[in-house]
N, C-alpha and C positions, 0 to 999 in steps of 0.2 A: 733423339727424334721421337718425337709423342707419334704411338701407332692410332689413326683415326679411324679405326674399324667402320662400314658403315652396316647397319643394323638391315638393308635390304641390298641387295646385289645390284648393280647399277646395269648387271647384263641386259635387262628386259627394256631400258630407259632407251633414247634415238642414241645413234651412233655418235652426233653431236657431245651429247653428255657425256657419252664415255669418253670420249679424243678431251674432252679438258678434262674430265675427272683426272683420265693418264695424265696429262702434262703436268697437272698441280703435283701430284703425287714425285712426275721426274723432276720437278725444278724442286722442290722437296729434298729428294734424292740426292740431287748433285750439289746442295746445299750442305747437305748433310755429311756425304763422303770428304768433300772438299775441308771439312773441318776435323774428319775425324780417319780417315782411311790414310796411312802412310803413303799406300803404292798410289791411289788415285791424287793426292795431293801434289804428290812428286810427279807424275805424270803430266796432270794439269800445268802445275809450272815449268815441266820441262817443253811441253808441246804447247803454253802458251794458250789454252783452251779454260776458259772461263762460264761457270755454271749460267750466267745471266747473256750468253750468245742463245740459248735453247730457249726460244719464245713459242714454238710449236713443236710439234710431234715430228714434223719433216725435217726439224735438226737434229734429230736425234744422231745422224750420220758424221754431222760434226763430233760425234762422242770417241772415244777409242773400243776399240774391238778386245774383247778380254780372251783368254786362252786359258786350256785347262795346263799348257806347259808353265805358263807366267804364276796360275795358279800352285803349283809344282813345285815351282822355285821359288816363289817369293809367300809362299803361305800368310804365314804370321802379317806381313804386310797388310793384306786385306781385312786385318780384325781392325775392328771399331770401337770396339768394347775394352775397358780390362778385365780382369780376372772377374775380379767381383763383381761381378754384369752375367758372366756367362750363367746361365740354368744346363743347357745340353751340348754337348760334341760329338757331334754326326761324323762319318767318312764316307768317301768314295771307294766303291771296290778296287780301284788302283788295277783297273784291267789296261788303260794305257800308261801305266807310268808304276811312280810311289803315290801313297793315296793320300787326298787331300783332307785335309782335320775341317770340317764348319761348325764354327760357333753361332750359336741361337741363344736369346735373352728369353726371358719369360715372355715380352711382348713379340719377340718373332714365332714362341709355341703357338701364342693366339695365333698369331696370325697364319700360321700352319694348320693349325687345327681349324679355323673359318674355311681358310680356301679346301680343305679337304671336305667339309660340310656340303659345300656350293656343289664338288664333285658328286657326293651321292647323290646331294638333291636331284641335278642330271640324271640322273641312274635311276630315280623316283622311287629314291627311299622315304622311309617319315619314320614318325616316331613308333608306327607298332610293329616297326623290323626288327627282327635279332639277326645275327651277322657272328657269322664263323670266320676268326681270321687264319687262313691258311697263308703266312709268309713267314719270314723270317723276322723275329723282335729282337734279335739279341745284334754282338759281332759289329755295334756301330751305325748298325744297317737305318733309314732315316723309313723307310715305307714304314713297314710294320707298324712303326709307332706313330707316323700320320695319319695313317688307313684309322689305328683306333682311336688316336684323338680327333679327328673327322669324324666319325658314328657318333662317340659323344657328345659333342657340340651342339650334332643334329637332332640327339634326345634320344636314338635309337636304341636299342641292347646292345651289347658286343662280350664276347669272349676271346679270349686268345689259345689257339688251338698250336701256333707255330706249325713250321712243316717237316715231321717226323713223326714215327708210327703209326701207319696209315689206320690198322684196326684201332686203337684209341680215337683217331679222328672222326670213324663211322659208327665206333660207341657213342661219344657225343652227338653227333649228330642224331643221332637215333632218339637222346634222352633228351637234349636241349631245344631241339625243335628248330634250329634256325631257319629266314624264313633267305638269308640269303649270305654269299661267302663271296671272300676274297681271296686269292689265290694268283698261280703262275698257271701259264698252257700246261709245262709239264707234268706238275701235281694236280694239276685237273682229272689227268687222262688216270695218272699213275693211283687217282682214290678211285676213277672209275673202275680200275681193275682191280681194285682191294673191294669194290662192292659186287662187281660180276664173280670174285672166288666166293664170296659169300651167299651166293646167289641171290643177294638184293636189287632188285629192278631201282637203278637211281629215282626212275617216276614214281616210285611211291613214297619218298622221301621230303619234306615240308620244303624244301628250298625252290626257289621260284627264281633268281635273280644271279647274277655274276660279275662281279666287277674282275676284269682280268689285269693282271699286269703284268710290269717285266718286256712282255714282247707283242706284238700285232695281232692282229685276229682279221686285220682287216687287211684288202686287196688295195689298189689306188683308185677303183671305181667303188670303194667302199661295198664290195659284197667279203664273203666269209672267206679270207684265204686258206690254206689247206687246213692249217691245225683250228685256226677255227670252226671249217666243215666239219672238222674230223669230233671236235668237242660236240658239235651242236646234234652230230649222229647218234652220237652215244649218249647225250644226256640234254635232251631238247628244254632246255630253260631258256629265258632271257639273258644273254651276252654283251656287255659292255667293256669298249677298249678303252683302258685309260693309259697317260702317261705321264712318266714325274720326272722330276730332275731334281737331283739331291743339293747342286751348286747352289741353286737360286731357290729351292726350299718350297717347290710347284709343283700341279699336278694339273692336267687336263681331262676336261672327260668326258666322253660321249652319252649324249641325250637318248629317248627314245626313237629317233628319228633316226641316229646312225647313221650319218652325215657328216663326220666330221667332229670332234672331240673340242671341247669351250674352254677358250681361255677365260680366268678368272681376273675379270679388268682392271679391280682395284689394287691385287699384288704384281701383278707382270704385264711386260710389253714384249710384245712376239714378233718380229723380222725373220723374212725367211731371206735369206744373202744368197749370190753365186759365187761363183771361186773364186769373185776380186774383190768380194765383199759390197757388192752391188746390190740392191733390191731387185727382185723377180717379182714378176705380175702375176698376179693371184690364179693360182692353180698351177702356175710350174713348180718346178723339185728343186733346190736346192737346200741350204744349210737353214736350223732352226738355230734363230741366237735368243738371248732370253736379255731381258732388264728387270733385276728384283724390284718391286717397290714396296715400300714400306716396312721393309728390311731393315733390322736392327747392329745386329750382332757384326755382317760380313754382305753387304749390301755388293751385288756385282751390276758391273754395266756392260750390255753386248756383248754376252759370255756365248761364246761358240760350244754349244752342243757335242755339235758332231753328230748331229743326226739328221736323216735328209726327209724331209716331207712337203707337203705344198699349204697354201693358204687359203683359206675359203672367205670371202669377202663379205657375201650377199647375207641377207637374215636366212636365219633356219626357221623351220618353221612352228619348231616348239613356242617362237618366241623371241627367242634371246638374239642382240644385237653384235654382242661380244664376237671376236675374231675368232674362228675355228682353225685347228690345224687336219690335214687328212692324214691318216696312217702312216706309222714309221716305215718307211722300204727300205730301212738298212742306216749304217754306218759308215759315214765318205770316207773313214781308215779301210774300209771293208772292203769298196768297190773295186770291180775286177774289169777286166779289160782282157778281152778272153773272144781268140780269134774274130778281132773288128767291133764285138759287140760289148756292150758298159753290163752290167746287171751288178747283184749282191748275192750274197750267200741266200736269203729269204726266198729266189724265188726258187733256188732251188729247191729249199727244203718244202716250200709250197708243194711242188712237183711230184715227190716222193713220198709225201705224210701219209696218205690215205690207199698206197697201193701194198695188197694183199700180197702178206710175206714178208712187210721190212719191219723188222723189230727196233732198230736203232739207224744211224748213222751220226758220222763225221764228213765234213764237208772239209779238203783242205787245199789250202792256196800254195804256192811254190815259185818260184822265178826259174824259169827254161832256160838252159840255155844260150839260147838266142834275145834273155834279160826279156820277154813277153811272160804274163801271168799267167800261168796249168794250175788248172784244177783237177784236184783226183777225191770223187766219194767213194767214202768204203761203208757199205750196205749189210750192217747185223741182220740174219737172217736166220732161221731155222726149217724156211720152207725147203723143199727138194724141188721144184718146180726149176728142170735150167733151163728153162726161159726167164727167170726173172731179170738176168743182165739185162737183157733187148730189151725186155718192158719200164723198167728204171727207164733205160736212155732214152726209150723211143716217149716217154713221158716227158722228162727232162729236155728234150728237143722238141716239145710241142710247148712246155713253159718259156723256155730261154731263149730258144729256137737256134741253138749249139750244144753240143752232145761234148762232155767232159768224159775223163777215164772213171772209169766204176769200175769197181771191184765188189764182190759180194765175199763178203769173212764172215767166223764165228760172233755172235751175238757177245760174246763175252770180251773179245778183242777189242771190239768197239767201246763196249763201258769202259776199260782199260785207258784208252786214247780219249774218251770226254771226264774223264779225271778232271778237275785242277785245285791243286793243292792252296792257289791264291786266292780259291773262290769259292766259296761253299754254296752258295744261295743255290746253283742251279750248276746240271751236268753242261760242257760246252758242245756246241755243233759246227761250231768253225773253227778253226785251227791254221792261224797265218803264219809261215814261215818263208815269206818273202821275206826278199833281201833291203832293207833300210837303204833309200841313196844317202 
């Protein structure tokens, strides 16, 4: 399948042009799978399902729903390529399973590295930005090395910092000047405090700009949720949420406007499904599914996420026409059901980020019982202040507006418990040991 890159983003064009840009590109798609993908071949003939049924966008529902278990079990099925095609083999962290191998050809790098380009542009990078990557390059991991082949595409500078020894980070930064960095919430915070022992005020430092990833920075009314207030207190730049998905080889990413984070139209189509796999109206929660397009290597269709956000319909006002998604609020494996009321681990840690005294926490889930979901956070702390309990809860009951067990422990315990030896990119703050039905 020839990748037909197009040389201007069709974001800015009427909604019109994009809904057929998309369709050409999925009847493309399903042209292409159908000749070349084991599991989608077999699927198609076993369910009867023909690439030339889909004459609009609104059959895409006629399609099958893909899963990261089917993905799991049936790996190798989904390549399209042989061997001698592949350029790269990305993974999945395998936080819900065994982890998934993606193959990419040299025409799916382009095409990762384009829609990574479109994401800075968002961010209003250009060519006289330098760009500190603060994430992981190594381990499989697929960001890192979008994030950089994105800046190049765009003409920008970029070095690769990785995320380890903070002082070496803030030596560079010091010498290289960069005018902007990529990073997680946590090494955000965790170089702010390698620059407060140094007694460097972060504002006098060249960076101007942040593309964040990994996790949310944003509320569902789109203001700063906790860890993003808590960023934007300590080191007042410009913050940008983005988000990626290593399956379908995407990233989304929020403009100046902060509205809502851009799908890039000519690689992917975004449905947000409910729990029957129904479409929801623009601006409810439920599931984000994805459809690769112009995907070479391992092209998916209706690949369930697992992540819950809403859809934004209307133009933004940057401009761009293209579909926005709003902020991740969580993980639908996450969601808890906790004394009558739904919520996820996020709003708790919203709750708790910015109150004076908590050094750490773990947020963890459990089955009672009585088989209903208990929550118990345990609160790394070093303050003496014992009011902190009451203030945790009486905080976390004005977020969730239900008050779980808190415990305040040694600061060190907690590091202990967000260990995990599956996952290095980042320490964990949820921790599920529910019971599987």
């Amino acid at each position: 399948m020839k990748n037909k890159t197009c040389n201007a983003s069709v974001e800015f064009k009427s909604k019109k042009i994009i809904e057929a840009t998309q369709l050409k590109f999925l009847q493309q798609t399903l042209r292409y799978v159908a000749r070349n993908s084991p599991f989608y071949r077999d699927y198609f003939r076993r369910f009867d399902i023909k690439h030339t049924d889909i004459k609009s966008l609104k059959d895409i529902s006629k399609l099958p729903i893909t899963t990261k278990e089917q993905l799991q079990r049936h790996n190798k099925k989904f390549y399209c390529v042989s061997r001698k095609d592949i350029a790269e083999i990305v993974s999945t962290t395998g936080t819900t399973g065994k982890p998934v191998f993606i193959v990419l050809t040299k025409q799916d790098l382009d095409r990762l590295m384009l829609n990574e380009a479109r994401s800075f542009l968002c961010a209003n990078a250009d060519k006289l930005d330098t760009f500190h990557i603060a994430v992981t390059l190594d381990n499989l991991f697929m960001a890192g090395a979008a994030y950089y082949l994105g800046i190049m595409r765009l003409g920008a500078s970029v070095y690769r910092a990785g995320m380890h020894n903070v002082a070496r980070q803030i030596a560079l930064i010091k010498r290289l000047k960069p005018t902007g960095i990529v990073t997680v919430p946590y090494f955000f915070l965790k170089l702010i405090d390698g620059l407060k022992a140094c007694k460097i005020k972060p504002s006098s430092l060249s960076i101007k700009k942040a593309l964040i990833i990994g996790d949310t920075i944003r509320n569902r009314d789109f203001s700063l949720n906790g860890i993003g207030a808590l960023m934007k207190s300590k080191w007042p730049i410009k913050l940008y949420s983005t988000y990626g998905n290593s399956e379908a080889a995407i990233s989304f990413c929020e403009c100046e406007i902060h509205h809502g984070s851009h799908e890039h139209s000519e690689f992917v189509i975004s449905e947000i499904l409910d729990e029957n796999g129904n479409p929801v109206a623009s601006g409810e929660l439920g599931e984000l599914v994805l459809t690769a397009l112009q995907s070479q290597g391992m092209p998916l269709l209706r690949y369930k996420t697992g992540d819950m956000t809403f859809q934004i319909d209307e133009t933004c006002k940057c401009g761009r026409n293209s579909k926005r998604i709003g902020p991740i609020l969580g993980r639908k494996s996450h969601m808890l059901k906790f004394k009558g009321t739904k919520l996820y681990p996020s709003v708790i840690e919203n709750a708790i980020m910015d109150i004076e005294g908590v050094c750490n926490y773990v947020i963890e889930a459990f089955t009672g019982d009585d088989f209903s979901d208990k929550i118990n956070v345990k609160i790394g702390s070093r303050y003496k202040n014992s009011n902190l309990k009451a203030v945790v809860c009486e905080q976390i009951k004005a977020y969730a507006r239900v008050t779980p067990s808190v415990e305040i422990i040694p600061v060190e315990k907690v590091d202990l418990l967000r260990m995990d030896k599956n996952r290095s990119r980042k320490p964990r703050t949820f921790i599920d040991y529910r019971k599987v039905d």
